[in-house]
Structures are given as structure tokens and as C-alpha cells.
C-alpha positions as CSV (number, residue, x, y, z in Angstrom):
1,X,-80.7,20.5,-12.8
2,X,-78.4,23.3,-13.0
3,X,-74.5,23.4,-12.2
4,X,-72.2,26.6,-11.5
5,X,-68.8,25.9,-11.3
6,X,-66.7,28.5,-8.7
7,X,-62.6,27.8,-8.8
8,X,-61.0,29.1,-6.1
9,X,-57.7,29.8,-4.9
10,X,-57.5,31.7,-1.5
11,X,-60.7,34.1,-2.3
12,X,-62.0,34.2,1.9
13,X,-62.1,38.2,1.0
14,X,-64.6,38.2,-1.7
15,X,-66.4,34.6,-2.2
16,X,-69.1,35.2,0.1
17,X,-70.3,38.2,-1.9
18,X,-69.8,36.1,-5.0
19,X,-72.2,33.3,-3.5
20,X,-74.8,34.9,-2.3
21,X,-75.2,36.5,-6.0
22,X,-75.2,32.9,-6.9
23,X,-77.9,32.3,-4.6
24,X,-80.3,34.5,-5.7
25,X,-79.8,33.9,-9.3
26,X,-80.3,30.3,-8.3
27,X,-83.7,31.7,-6.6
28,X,-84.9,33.5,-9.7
29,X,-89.0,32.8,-10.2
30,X,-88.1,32.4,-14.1
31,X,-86.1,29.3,-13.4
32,X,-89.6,27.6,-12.8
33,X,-88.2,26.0,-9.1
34,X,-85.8,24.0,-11.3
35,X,-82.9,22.7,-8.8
36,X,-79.3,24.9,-8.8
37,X,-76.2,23.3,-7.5
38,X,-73.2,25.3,-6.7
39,X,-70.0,23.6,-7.1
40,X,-66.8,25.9,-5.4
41,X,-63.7,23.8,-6.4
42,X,-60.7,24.6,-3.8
43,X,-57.6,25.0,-5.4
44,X,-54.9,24.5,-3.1
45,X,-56.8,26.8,-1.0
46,X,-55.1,27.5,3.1
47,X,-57.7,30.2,3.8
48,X,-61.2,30.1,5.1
49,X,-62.5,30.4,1.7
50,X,-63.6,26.6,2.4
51,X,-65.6,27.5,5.0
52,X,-67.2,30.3,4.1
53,X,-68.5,28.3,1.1
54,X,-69.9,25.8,3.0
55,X,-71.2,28.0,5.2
56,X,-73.4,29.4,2.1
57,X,-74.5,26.1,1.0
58,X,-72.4,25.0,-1.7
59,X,-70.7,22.2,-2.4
60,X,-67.1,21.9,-1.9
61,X,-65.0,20.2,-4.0
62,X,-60.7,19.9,-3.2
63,X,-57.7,19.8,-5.7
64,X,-54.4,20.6,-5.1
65,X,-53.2,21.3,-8.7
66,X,-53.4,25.7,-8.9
67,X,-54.4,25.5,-12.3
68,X,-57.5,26.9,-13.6
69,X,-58.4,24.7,-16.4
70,X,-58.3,21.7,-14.3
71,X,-60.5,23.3,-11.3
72,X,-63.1,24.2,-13.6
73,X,-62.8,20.5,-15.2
74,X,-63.5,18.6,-12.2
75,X,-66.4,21.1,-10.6
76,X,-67.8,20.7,-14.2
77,X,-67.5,16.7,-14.4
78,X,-69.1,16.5,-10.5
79,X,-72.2,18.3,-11.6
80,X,-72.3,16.0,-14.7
81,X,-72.5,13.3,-12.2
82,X,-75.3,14.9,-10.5
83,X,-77.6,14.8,-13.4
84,X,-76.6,18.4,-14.6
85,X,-78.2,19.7,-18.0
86,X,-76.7,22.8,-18.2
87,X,-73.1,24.4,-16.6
88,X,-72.9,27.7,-15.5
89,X,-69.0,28.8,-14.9
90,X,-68.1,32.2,-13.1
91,X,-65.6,33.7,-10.7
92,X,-64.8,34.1,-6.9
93,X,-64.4,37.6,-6.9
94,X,-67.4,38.0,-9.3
95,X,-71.0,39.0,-8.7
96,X,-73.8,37.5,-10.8
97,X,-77.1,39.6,-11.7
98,X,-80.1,38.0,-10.2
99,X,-81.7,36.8,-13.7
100,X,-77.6,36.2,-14.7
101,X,-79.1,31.8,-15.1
102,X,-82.7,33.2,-16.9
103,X,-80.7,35.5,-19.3
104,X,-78.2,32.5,-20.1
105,X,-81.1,30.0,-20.7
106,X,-83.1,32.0,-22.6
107,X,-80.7,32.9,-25.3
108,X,-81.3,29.4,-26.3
109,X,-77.9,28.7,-27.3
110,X,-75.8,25.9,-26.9
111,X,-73.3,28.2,-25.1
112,X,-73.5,30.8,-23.9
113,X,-70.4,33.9,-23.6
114,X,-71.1,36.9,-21.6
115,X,-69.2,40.3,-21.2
116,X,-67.7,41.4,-17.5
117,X,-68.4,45.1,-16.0
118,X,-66.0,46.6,-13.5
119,X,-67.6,49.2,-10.7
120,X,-64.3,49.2,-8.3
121,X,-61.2,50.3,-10.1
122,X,-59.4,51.6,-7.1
123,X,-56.9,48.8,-6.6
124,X,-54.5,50.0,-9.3
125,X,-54.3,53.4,-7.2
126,X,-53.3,56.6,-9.2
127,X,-54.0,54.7,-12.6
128,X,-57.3,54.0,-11.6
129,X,-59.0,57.0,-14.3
130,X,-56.8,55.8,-17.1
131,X,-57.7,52.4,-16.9
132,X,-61.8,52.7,-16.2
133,X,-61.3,55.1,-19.4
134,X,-58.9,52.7,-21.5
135,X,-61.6,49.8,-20.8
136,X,-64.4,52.2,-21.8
137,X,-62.7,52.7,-24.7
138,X,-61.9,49.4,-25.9
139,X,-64.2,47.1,-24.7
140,X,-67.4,45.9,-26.5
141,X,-70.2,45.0,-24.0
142,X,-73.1,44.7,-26.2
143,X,-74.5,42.0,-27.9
144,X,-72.1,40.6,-30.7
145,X,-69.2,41.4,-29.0
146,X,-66.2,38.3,-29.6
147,X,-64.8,38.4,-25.5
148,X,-65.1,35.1,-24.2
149,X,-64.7,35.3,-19.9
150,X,-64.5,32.2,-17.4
151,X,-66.5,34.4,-15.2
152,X,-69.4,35.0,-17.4
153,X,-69.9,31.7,-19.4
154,X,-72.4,28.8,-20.0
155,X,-72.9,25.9,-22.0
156,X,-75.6,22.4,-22.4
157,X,-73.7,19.6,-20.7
158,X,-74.4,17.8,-23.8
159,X,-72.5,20.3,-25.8
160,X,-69.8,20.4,-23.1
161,X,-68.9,16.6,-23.4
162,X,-68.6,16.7,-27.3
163,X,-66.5,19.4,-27.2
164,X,-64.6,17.5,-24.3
165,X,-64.4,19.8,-21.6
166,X,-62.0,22.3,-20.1
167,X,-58.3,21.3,-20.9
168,X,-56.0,21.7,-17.8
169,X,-54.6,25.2,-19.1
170,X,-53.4,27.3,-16.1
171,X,-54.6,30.4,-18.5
172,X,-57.1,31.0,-21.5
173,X,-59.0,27.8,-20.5
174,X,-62.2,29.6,-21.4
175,X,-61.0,30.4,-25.0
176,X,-59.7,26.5,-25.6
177,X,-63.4,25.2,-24.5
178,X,-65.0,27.9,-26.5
179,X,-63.0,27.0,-29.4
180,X,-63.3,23.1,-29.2
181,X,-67.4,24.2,-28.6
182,X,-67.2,26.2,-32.1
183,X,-65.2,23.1,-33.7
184,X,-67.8,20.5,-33.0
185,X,-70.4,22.5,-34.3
186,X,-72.3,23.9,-31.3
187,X,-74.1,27.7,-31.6
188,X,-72.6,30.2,-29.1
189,X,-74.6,33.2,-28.6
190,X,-71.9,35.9,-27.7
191,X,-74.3,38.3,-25.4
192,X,-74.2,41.1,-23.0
193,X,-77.7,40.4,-21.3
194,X,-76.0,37.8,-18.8
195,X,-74.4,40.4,-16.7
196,X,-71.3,40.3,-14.0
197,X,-69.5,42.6,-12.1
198,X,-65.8,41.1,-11.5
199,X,-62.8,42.6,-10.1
200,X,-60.2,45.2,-10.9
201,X,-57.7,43.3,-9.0
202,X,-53.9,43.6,-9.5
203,X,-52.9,40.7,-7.8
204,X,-53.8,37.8,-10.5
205,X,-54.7,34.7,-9.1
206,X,-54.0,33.0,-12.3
207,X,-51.4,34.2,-14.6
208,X,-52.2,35.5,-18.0
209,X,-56.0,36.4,-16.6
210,X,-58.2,39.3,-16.4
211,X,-56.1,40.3,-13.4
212,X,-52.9,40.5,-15.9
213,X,-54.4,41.7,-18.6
214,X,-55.8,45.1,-17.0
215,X,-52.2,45.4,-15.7
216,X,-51.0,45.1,-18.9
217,X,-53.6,47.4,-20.4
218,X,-51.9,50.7,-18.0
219,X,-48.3,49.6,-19.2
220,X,-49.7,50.2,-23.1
221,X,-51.4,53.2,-22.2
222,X,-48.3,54.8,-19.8
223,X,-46.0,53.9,-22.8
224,X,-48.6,56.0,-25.6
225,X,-49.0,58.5,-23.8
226,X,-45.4,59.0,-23.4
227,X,-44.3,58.9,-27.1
228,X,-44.8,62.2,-29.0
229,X,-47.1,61.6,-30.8
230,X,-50.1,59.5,-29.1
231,X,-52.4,57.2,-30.8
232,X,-55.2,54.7,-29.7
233,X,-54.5,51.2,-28.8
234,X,-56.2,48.1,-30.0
235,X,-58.5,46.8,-27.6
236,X,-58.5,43.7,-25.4
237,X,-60.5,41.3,-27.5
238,X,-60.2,38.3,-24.8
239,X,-59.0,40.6,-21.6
């Protein structure tokens, strides 16, 4: 069987989009009919995004702790439970490809870190050109690249227990597993064939995220292009 791991935090306004990606990724005829089970981990959630998720099939799972690490921790260890062999881990307000699963899988790695693309950069307004060009500037989504994203990540459940699992970090949770994977020896293929679309949000659901580092990102580039004399900026190597 497969697991995904979904933490959420008040997400009613995009989750549904986000599961039904899931869904058909889950559905994929490559898969071979194996078994997917979608694990959405509530996170002190007072919304409907409960609901909706059940309402899409998923399994719900309830912590009051709003911290990242620890959400995708215990939706992890409940699909361990279930017999899971491999854990996928992505985002509410993320879309999956449909062969998002196959493409992880067939990397045969023992984990698996995929890049993020953006569509929608309208929530940050007026800055929206400067930021769609900053990230096309900076960021390396092609095979090889060294990004490592919650959103777009997956890994054996053997390989996730010797490693010992998400720590309960409220921020770069992804980079503490993917280190402790590299530590005990397990091979991580860093790929851009798993594909996601995530969010441009400004409003960061978990501080020090993706939300707050493209935030970040039109600060650096406001403050260049201010100074006389401009020059490029280094690029978000873990955005």
C-alpha cells in the first residue's frame, strides 16, 4: 500500500482541489491497482477543511499541536500502521500531476525530492512580475537540482523508520528528514519528473515556509533594485 500524508491547518479554500489531484494520481493504471490511502492530518483546524476531506474519501486524522513536523509525523506513523510501503508527503494548497506516485516510484530511489511550479502569482498584487521573474531566475527545476519541499516529497517506509521520521520542527521539517535520510545512508534521487503546482500564497500557514520565503524573496529584490548599482541575488536553494 501506498500512504500520502496531507497536514492541514484551516485549508477549506484550496484542499479539495488538492484531493482530488491526489485521487487521480492514486487512480493512475501504472500503479498496477496497488491500494492508495490518503491520510489529511488536521492541525488545530476550526474550518470545514475536515469535512471537505472526508467528503473526498480520505482519512482524517486530528492534532491540536500547529506544528508542521509533528502533523506530518503522526499521518506518516498511521499509514505505517496500515501496512504502508512507501509515504508520499505533499501540501493542502498543492496540486499533484496525475503520474505525480508513478514518477516517484519509478525513480527507484529510497527517497524521493521533487521541485514545486507556481501558475498563480497574483496574491502578492503589484509584485507579482518581479517575483514569477526572480523565481524563474533562481530556481533549478530540473533533474539534479538540491530543493528539498514537504509538498513534493517521498520516501520507502523502511528508509523512513531508520532515518526516524519527521522531527516536530514547526519549519524546515522536510530538510531535518532529508538530512537524517542522507545520514543513515539511504539514496535520494533529487528529481523534477514528480511534478506539483503549489501556491504563491502570502499568508504562510507555517512560519519560515514557502509562504515566507517568496515574501522574503520581493523584500531582496525591492532592496537591489533600489541600490545604485543592481546585482543578482543568490537563489532560494530550500525556498
Amino acid at each position: 500500500m501506498i500512504g500520502i500524508v496531507v497536514p492541514a491547518h484551516n485549508e477549506e479554500a484550496c484542499v479539495r482541489s488538492c484531493l482530488q489531484a491526489l485521487a487521480a494520481a492514486a487512480r493512475h493504471p501504472d500503479l498496477g491497482g496497488e491500494s492508495v490511502e490518503i491520510v489529511v492530518v488536521l492541525d488545530a483546524c476550526t474550518d470545514a477543511t475536515g469535512v471537505y476531506a472526508c467528503a473526498a474519501g480520505a482519512t482524517t486524522l486530528s492534532i491540536r499541536a500547529r506544528n508542521v513536523g509533528m502533523a506530518r509525523a503522526a499521518g506518516a506513523q498511521a499509514l505505517l500502521a496500515r501496512g504502508a510501503r512507501w509515504l508520499s508527503f505533499t501540501d493542502a494548497d498543492t496540486v499533484v500531476s496525475p503520474s505525480w506516485l508513478v514518477e516517484q516510484l519509478a525513480l527507484r530511489a529510497d527517497a524521493v525530492c521533487g521541485t514545486v511550479g507556481v501558475v498563480d502569482w497574483t496574491p502578492h498584487g503589484c509584485h507579482a512580475t518581479l517575483l514569477a521573474w526572480h523565481f524563474q531566475q533562481t530556481y533549478q527545476d530540473a533533474d539534479g537540482h538540491s530543493h528539498i519541499h514537504g509538498a513534493n516529497l517521498g520516501v520507502s517506509a523502511a528508509a523512513y523508520r531508520l532515518a526516524g521520521g519527521f522531527r516536530h520542527l514547526a519549519c524546515s521539517e522536510d530538510v531535518a528528514l532529508v538530512d537524517a535520510l542522507i545520514a543513515s545512508g539511504a539514496s535520494v534521487a533529487w528529481s523534477a519528473k514528480p511534478r506539483v503546482v503549489t501556491s504563491a500564497r502570502k499568508n504562510a500557514k507555517a512560519s519560515g515556509g514557502f509562504a515566507d520565503a517568496l515574501c522574503h524573496a520581493v523584500v531582496q529584490r525591492l532592496e537591489a533594485v533600489s541600490q545604485p548599482r543592481f546585482s543578482p541575488l543568490p537563489s532560494l536553494l530550500n525556498p
